[in-house]
MDTraj code that builds the backbone (N, CA, C; nanometers):
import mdtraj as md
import numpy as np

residues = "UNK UNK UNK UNK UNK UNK UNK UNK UNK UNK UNK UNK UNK UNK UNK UNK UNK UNK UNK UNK UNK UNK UNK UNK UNK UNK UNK UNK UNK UNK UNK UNK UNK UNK UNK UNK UNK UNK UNK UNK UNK UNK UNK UNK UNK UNK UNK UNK UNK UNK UNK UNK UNK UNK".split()
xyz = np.array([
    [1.6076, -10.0113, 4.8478],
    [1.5858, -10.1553, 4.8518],
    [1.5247, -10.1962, 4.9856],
    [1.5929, -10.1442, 5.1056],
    [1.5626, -10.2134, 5.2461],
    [1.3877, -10.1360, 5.2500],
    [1.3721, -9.9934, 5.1782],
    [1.2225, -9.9587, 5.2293],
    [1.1155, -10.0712, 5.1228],
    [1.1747, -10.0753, 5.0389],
    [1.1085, -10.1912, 4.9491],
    [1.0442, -10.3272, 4.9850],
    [1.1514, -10.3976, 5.0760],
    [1.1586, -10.5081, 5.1858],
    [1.0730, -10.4623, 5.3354],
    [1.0788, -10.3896, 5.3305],
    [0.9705, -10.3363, 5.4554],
    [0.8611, -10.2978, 5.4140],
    [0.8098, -10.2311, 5.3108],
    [0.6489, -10.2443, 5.2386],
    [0.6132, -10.3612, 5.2319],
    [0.7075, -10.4880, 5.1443],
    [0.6561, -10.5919, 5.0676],
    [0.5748, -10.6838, 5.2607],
    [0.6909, -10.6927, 5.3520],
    [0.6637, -10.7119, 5.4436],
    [0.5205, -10.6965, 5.5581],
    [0.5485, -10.5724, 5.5515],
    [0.3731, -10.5216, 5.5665],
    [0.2886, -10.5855, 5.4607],
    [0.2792, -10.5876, 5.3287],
    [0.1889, -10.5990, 5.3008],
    [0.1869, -10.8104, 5.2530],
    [0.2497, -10.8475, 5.2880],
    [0.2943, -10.9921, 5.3431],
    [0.1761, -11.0460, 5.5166],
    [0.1843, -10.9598, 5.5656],
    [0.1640, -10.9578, 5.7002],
    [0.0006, -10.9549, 5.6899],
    [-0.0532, -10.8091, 5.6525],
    [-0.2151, -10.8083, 5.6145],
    [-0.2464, -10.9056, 5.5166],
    [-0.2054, -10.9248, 5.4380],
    [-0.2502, -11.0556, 5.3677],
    [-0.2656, -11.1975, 5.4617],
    [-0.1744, -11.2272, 5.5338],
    [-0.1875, -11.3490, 5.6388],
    [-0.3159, -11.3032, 5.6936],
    [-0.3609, -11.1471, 5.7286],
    [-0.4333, -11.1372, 5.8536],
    [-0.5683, -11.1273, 5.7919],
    [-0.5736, -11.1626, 5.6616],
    [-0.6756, -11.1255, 5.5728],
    [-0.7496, -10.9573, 5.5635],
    [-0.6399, -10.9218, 5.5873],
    [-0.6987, -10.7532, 5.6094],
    [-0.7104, -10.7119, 5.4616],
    [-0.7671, -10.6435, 5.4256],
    [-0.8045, -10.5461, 5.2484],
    [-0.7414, -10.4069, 5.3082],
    [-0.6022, -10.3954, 5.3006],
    [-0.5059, -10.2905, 5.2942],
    [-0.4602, -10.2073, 5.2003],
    [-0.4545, -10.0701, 5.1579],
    [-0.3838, -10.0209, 5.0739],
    [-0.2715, -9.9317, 5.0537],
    [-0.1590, -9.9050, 4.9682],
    [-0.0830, -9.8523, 5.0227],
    [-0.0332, -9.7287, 4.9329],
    [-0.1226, -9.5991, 5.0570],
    [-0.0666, -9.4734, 4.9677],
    [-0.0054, -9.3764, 4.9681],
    [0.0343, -9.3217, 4.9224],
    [0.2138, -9.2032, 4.9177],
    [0.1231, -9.1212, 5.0422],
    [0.2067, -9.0452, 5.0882],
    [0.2053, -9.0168, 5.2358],
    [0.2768, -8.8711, 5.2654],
    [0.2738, -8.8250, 5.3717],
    [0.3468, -8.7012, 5.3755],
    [0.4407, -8.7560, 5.4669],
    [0.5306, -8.6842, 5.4800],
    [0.7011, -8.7587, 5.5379],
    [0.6599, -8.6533, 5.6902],
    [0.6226, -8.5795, 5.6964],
    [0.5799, -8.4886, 5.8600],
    [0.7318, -8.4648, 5.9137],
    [0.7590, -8.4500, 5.9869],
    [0.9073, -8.4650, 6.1084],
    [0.9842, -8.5241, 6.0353],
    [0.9378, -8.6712, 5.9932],
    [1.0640, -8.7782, 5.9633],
    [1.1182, -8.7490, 5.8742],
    [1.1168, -8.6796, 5.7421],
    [1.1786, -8.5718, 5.6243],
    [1.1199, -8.7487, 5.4934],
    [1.2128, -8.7209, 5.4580],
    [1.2451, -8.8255, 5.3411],
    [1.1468, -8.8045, 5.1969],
    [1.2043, -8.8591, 5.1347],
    [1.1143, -8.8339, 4.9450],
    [1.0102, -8.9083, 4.9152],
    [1.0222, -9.0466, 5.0041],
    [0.9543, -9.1810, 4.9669],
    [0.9015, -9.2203, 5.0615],
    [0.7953, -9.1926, 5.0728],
    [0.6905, -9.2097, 5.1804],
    [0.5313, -9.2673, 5.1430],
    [0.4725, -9.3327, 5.2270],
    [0.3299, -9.4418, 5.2170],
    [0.2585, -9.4310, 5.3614],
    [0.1976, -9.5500, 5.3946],
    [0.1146, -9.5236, 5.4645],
    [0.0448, -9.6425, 5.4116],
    [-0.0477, -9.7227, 5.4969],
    [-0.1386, -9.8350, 5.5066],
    [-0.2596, -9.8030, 5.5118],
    [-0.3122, -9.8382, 5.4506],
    [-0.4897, -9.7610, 5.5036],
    [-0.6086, -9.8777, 5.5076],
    [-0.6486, -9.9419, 5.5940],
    [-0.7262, -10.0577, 5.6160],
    [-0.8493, -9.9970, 5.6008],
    [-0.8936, -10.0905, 5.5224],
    [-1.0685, -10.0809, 5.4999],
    [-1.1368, -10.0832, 5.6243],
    [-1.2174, -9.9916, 5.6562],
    [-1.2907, -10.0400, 5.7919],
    [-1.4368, -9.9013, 5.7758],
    [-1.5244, -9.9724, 5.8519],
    [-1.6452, -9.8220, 5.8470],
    [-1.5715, -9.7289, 5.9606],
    [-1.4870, -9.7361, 6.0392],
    [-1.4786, -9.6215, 6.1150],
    [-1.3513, -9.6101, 6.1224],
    [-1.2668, -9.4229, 6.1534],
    [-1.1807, -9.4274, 6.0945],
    [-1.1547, -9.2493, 6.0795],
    [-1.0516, -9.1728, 6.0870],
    [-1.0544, -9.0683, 6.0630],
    [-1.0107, -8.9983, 5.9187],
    [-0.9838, -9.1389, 5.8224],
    [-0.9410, -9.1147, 5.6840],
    [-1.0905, -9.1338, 5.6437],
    [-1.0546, -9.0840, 5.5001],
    [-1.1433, -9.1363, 5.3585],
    [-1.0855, -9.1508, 5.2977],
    [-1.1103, -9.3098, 5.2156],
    [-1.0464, -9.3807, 5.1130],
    [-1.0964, -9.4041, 5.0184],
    [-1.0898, -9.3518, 4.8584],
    [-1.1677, -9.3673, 4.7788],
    [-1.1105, -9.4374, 4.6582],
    [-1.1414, -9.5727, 4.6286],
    [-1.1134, -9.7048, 4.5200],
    [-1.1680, -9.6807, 4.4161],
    [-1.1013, -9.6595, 4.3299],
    [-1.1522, -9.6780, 4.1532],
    [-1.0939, -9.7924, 4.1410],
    [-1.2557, -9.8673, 4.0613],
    [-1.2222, -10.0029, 4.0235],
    [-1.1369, -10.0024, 3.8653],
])
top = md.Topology()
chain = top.add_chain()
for i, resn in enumerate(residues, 1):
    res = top.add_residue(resn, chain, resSeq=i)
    for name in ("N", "CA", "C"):
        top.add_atom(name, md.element.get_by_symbol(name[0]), res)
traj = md.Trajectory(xyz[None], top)
């Protein structure tokens, strides 16, 4: 529930900031856990690639 309330939050936040954010499952690294994401802001530069099916 509380990680639920902390996504909705973030994505509460980029919306105010008018950012085009998305949010995708993630690898947990160090921090362990099952349920994991990650934010990924649209931008031309950037060390991800993000690829949108409409």
């Amino acid at each position: 529930v509380v990680y639920d309330q902390v996504c909705d939050a973030y994505e509460r936040i980029f919306k105010k900031l008018e950012l085009n954010c998305f949010k995708v499952p993630a690898d947990s690294g160090l921090m362990g856990g099952s349920l994991n994401h990650e934010f990924l802001a649209v931008s031309p530069v950037g060390e991800d690639t993000l690829l949108v099916c409409p």
